[in-house]
C-alpha positions in Angstrom: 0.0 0.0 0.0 3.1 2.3 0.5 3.8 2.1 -3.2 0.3 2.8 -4.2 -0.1 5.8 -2.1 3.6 6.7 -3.2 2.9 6.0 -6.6 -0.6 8.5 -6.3 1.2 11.6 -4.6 3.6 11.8 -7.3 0.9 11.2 -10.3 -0.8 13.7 -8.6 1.9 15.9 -8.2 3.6 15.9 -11.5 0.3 16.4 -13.4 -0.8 19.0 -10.8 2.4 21.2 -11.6 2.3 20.5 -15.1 -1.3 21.7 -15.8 -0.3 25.1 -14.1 1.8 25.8 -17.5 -0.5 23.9 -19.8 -3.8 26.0 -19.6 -1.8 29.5 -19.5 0.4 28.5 -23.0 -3.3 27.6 -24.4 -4.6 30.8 -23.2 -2.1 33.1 -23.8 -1.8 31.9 -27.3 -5.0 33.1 -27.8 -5.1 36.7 -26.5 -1.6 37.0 -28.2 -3.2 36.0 -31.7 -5.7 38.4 -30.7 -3.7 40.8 -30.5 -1.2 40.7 -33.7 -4.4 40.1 -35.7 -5.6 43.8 -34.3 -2.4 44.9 -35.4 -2.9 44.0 -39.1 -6.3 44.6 -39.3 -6.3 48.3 -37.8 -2.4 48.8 -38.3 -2.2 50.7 -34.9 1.9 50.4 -33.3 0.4 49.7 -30.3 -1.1 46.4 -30.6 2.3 45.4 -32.1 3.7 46.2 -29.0 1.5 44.4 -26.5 1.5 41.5 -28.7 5.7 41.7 -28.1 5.2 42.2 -24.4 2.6 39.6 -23.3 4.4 37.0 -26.1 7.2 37.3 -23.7 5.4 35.5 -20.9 3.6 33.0 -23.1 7.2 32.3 -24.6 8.8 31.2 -21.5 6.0 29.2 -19.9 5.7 27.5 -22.8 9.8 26.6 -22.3 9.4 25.3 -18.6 5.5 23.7 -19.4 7.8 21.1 -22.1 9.9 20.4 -19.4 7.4 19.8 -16.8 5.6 17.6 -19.5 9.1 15.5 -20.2 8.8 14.5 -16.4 5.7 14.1 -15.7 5.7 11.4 -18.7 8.0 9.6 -16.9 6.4 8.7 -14.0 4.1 6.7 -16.2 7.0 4.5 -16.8 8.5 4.0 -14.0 5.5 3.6 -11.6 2.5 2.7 -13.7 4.2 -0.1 -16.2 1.3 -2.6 -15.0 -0.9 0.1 -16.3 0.9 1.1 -19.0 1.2 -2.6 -20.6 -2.3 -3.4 -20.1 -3.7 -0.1 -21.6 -0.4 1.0 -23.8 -1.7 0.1 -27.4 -4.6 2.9 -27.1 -3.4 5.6 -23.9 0.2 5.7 -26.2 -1.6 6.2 -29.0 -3.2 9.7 -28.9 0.2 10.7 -26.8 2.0 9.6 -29.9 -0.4 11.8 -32.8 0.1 14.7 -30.1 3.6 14.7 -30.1 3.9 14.0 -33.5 1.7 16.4 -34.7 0.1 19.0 -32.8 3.4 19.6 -30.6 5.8 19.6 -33.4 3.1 21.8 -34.8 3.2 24.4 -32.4 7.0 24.1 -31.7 7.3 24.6 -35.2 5.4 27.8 -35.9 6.8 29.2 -32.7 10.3 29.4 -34.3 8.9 30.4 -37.3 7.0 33.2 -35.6 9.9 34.2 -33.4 12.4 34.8 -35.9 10.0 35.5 -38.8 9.2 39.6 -37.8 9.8 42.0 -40.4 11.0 38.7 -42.8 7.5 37.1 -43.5 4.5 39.2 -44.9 2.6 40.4 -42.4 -0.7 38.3 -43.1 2.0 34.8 -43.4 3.5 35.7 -40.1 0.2 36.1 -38.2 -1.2 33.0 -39.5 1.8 31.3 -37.6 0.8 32.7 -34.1 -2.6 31.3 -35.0 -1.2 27.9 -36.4 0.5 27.9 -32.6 -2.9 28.8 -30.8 -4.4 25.9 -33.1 -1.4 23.8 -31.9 -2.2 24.3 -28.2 -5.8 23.6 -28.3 -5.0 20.5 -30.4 -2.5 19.2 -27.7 -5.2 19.5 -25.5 -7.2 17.1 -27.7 -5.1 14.4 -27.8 -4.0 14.4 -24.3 -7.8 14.7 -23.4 -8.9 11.5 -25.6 -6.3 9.3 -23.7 -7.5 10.9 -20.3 -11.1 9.8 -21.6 -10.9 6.4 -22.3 -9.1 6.2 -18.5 -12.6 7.8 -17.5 -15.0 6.0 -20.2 -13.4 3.4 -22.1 -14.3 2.8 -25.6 -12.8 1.8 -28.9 -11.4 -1.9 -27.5 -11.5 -5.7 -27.0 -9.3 -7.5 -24.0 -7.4 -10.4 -25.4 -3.9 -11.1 -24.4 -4.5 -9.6 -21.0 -4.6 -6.2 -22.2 -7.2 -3.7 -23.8 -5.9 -3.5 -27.5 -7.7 -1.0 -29.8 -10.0 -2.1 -32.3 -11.7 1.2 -33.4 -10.1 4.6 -33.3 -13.3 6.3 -34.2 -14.4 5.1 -30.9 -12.2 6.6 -29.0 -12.5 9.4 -30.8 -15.7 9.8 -30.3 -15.9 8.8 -26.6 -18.5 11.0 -25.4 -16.2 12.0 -22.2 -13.9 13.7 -24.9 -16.2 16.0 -26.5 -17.6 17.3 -23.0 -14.0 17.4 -21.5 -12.4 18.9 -24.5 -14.6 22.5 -24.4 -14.4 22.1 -20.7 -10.7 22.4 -20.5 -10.5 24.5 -23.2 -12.5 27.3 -21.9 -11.0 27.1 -18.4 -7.7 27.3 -20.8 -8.6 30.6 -22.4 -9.9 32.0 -18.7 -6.4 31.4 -17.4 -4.7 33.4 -19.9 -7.4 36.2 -20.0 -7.1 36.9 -16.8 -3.5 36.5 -16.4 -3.5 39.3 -19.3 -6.7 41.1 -16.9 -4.7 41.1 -13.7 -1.2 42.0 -14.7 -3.0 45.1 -16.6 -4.8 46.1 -13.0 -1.5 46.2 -11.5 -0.1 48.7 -14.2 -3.7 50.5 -14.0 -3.7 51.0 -10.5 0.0 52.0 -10.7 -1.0 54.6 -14.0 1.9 53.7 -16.0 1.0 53.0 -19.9 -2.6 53.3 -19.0 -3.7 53.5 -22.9 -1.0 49.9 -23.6 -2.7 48.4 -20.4 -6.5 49.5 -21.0 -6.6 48.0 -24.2 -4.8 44.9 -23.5 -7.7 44.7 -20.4 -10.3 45.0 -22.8 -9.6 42.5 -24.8 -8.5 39.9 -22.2 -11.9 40.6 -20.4 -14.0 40.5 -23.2 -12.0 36.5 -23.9 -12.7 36.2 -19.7 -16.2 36.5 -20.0 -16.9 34.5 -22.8 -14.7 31.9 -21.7 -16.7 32.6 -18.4 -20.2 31.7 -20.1 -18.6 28.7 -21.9 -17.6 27.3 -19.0 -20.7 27.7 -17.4 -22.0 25.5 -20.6 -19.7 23.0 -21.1 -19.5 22.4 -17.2 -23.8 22.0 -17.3 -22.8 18.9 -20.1 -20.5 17.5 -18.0 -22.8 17.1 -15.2 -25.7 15.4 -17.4 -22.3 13.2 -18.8 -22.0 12.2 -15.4 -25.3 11.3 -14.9 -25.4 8.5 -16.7 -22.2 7.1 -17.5 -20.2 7.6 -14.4 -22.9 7.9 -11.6 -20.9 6.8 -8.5 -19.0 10.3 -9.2 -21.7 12.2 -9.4 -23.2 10.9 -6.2 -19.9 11.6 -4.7 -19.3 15.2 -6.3 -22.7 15.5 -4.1 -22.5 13.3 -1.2 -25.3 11.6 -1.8 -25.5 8.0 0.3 -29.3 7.3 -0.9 -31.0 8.1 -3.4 -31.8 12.1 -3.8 -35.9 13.4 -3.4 -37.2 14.1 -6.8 -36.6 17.1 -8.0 -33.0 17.2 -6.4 -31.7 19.5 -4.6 -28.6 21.0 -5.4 -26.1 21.0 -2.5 -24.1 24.3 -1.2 -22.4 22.8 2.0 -22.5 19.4 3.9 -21.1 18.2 6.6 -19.9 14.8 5.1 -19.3 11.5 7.8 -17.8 8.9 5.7 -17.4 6.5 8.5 -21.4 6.4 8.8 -21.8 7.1 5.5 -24.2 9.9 5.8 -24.4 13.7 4.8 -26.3 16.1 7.5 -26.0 19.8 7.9 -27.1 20.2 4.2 -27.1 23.7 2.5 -29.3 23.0 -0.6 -31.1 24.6 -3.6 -33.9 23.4 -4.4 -34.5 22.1 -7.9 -31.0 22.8 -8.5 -29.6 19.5 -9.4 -32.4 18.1 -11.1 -31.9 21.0 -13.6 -27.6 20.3 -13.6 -28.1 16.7 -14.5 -31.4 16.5 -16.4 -31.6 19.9 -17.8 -35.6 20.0 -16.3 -36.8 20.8 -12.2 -37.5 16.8 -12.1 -35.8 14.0 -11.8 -34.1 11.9 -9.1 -30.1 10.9 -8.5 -29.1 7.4 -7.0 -26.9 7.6 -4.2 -23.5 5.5 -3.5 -24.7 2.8 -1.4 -27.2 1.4 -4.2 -24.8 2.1 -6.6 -22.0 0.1 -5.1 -24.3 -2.2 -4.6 -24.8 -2.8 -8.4 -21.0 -2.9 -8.5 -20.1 -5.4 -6.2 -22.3 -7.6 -8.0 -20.6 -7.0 -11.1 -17.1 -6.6 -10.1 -17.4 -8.6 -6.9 -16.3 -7.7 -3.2 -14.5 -4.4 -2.5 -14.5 -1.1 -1.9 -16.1 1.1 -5.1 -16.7 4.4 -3.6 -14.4 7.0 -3.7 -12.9 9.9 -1.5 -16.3 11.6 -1.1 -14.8 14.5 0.6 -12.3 15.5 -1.7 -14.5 14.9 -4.4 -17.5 17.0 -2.7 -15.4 20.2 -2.0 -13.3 19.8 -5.3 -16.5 20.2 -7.2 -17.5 23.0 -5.4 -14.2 25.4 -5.3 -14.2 24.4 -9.0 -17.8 25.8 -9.4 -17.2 29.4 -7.0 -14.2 29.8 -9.1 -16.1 29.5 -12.9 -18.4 31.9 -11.2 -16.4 34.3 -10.2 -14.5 34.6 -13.4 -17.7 34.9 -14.8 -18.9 37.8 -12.7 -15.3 39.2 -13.0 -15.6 39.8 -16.5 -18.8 41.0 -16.8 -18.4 43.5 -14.2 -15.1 44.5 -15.7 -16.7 45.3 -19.2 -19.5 47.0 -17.5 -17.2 49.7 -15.9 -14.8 50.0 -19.4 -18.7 50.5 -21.3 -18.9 53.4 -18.1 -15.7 54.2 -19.0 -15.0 54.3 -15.2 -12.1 51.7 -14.7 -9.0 53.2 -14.6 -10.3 54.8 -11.5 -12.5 51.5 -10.0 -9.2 50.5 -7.7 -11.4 48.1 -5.8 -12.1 46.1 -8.8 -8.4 46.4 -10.3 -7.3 44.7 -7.1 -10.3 42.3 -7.5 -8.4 41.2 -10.8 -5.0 40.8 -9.3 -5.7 38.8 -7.1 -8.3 36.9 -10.1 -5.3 35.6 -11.5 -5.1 32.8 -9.3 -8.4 32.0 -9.9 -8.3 30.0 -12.7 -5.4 27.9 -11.7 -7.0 27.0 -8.4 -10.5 26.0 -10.3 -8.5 24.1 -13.1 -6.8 21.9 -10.4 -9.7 21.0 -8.6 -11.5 20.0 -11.4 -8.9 17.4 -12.3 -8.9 16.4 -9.0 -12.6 16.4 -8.7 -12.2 14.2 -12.3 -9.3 11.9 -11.1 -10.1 11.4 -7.7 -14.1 10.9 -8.4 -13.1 7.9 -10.8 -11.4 5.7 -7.5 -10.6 2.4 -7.0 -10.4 2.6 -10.8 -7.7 3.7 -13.0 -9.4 2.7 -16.0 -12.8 2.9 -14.9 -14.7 -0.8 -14.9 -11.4 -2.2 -16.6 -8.2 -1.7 -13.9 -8.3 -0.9 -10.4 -5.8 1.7 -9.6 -3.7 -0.7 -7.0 -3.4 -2.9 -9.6 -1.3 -0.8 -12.2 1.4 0.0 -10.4 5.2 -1.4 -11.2 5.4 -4.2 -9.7 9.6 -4.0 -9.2 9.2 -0.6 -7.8 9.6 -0.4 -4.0 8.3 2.6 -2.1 11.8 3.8 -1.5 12.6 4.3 -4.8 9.4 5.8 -5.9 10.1 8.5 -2.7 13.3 9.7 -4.5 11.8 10.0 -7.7 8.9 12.3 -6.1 11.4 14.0 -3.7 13.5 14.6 -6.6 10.8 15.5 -9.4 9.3 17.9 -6.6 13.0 20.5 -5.7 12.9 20.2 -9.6 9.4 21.6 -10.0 10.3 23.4 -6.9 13.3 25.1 -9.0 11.2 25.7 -12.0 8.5 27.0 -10.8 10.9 30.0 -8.7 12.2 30.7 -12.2 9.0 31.2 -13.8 7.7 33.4 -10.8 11.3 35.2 -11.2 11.3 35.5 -14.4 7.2 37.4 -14.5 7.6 39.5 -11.7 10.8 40.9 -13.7 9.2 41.4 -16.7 6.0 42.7 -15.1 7.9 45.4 -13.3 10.0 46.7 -16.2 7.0 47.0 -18.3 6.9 47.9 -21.9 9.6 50.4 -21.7 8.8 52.8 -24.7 11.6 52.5 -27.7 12.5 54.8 -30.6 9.5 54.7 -33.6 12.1 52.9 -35.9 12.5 49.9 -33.9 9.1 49.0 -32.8 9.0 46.2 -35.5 12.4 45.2 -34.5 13.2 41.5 -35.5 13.8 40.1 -31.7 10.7 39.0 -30.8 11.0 40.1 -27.1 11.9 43.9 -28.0 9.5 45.1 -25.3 12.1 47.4 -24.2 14.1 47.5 -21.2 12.7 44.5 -21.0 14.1 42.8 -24.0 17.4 42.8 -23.9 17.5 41.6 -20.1 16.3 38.1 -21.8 19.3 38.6 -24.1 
């Protein structure tokens, strides 16, 4: 059991510090195209130049999110080689078209756009920064289908002992995939937004470059917001997903230990005893979760004991109900944080139609401190989405304890972690080192001539400390 619980942490860990880079590349590729496409369209200097400074950030947590990825692949080797032989023919599959393709993709038109100022047309160099945006979001396909057939698994036979592929438009086509894939995608374009929202609050509330830093807020609040609604959406499909195909988390994502009233209520706060398997002190809205799962104020949701009931009969004796707490709260920081993104943005365009932000301080610090937001609600929905999915690693197929490396002992698995963690650790003070420089110094303001310079992190001051 030490190796299993080893084994977890640094799963968890690993994919944890990873996905803080992954969902800011995706977004800030985005506001970056953005911007260079205002630049050609209205040929105005200064959307060249935020697209210079805020490429700057995207540029070098794209640099430490490949490394980050490179390690947390590992892991899956040298802890998880029971899982990985029995599941290898279709999880290295989409790994292998995402490396292959949309990373090499990306990678590819990031050099090109880099050195490719004032040397490409115009029109040819922005379609690169859009070929890398595409790039990103396709990445996050791939990854995404191998993630869903670990949640819903489709597209296979067993023979051999293993789960061989037999239909790649199945997995494909896994339902799980295209509700995860807008999902993830949305909370990706939120985390760059306001990234972009907050660092632009600071310079606000600080008054320097206030026409650079007012535009550059209106455009990452206008992505904030809409990404804000889509979330909103794509999370609503998730839960009616849920419903049906992976019930036992949805019970647990509501602490449910019989069967809900009909309509179901939805709940705000529990107090959840897992050792007497009930839920009291219940905050609840009325009709609430009736309407998440069924879209409609009807409708009833089974609770964990029946369901493990049904699975013990067809998986026989054991445990099948997973960490309800962690799953409960997970679920519900991930929700207050979609929200208030949501309400972020829309009160943020609200005072830039009243043309009355530059002096709303209160909400400008509101921003700053939004852009941890979307981090926080994008980790605890994949821990709401891993940890709901317990025993099983591949749900119905694998129980986690039983993909683990066999020849592994739990010493060795603590170095690795202890290891992998001072170098996250040592990454992660770079990045942090590395934005707080560049945020303080700003797009310094250079001569007319050079503002299409070649080096694509001439924002200033700022540019030639990366040299």
């Amino acid at each position: 059991m030490e190796e299993v619980l080893l084994a977890r942490i640094q799963f968890a860990s690993t994919t944890l510090f990873h996905f803080i880079f992954v969902p800011l590349s995706i977004g800030l590729a985005l506001v970056i195209a953005i911007m260079q496409t205002m630049y050609v369209v209205k040929k105005d200097e200064i959307y060249l130049k935020m697209t210079k400074f805020w490429s700057v950030f995207f540029l070098i947590n794209f640099a430490i999110g490949v490394v980050t990825g490179i390690i947390q692949e590992f892991q899956f080797g040298m802890n998880w080689s029971a899982y990985s032989r029995f599941v290898g023919d279709i999880f290295g599959a989409p790994l292998a078209v995402e490396a292959l393709l949309a990373f090499f993709l990306e990678s590819t038109f990031i050099g090109i756009w880099i050195f490719g100022w004032n040397k490409l047309p115009k029109k040819l160099h922005l379609a690169c920064i859009w070929l890398v945006s595409i790039g990103t979001v396709m990445s996050a396909f791939w990854i995404l289908a191998a993630n869903s057939f670990m949640q819903n698994p489709t597209g296979y036979v067993l023979q051999n002992g293993r789960a061989e592929m037999n239909d790649i438009m199945a997995v494909l086509l896994n339902e799980k995939l295209w509700v995860a894939f807008p999902h993830t995608v949305f909370g990706s374009f939120a985390t760059g937004a306001f990234f972009v929202a907050g660092v632009s609050a600071w310079y606000l509330i600080k008054k320097r470059k206030v026409d650079f830093f007012k535009k550059s807020l209106t455009i990452s609040l206008v992505i904030g917001m809409l990404s804000g609604v889509g979330i909103a959406f794509s999370g609503h499909s998730q839960a009616q997903y849920l419903m049906h195909a992976q019930p036992m988390k949805m019970a647990a994502a509501e602490g449910l230990w019989e069967d809900s009233g009909d309509p179901a209520a939805w709940t705000l706060f529990a107090n959840i005893d897992v050792e007497n398997r009930e839920t009291t002190s219940r905050i609840d809205i009325p009709y609430m979760l009736s309407y998440l799962t069924y879209s409609e104020f009807k409708g009833k949701v089974e609770g964990m004991n029946a369901l493990e009931a049904k699975m013990i009969e067809k998986h026989g004796e054991g445990s099948y109900i997973p960490p309800v707490k962690t799953t409960f709260w997970s679920f519900r920081i991930m929700v207050v944080m979609g929200g208030v993104l949501l309400g972020l943005g829309t009160v943020g365009l609200f005072l830039m139609y009243r043309k009355k932000i530059a002096e709303s301080v209160w909400f400008l610090r509101l921003l700053i401190a939004g852009i941890f937001l979307p981090f926080i609600g994008n980790s605890f929905g994949w821990i709401m989405s891993e940890m709901g999915r317990q025993p099983w690693v591949v749900n119905g197929l694998m129980k986690t304890a039983d993909g683990i490396s066999p020849n592994v002992s739990a010493g060795q698995i603590l170095f690795s972690l202890i290891s992998f963690s001072t170098i996250y650790t040592i990454l992660g003070i770079i990045m942090v080192v590395l934005f707080v420089k560049f945020i303080q110094r700003g797009p310094e303001e250079r001569p007319e001539a050079d503002v299409s310079a070649t080096d694509p992190f001439d924002t200033g001051g700022a540019g030639h400390a990366v040299k």
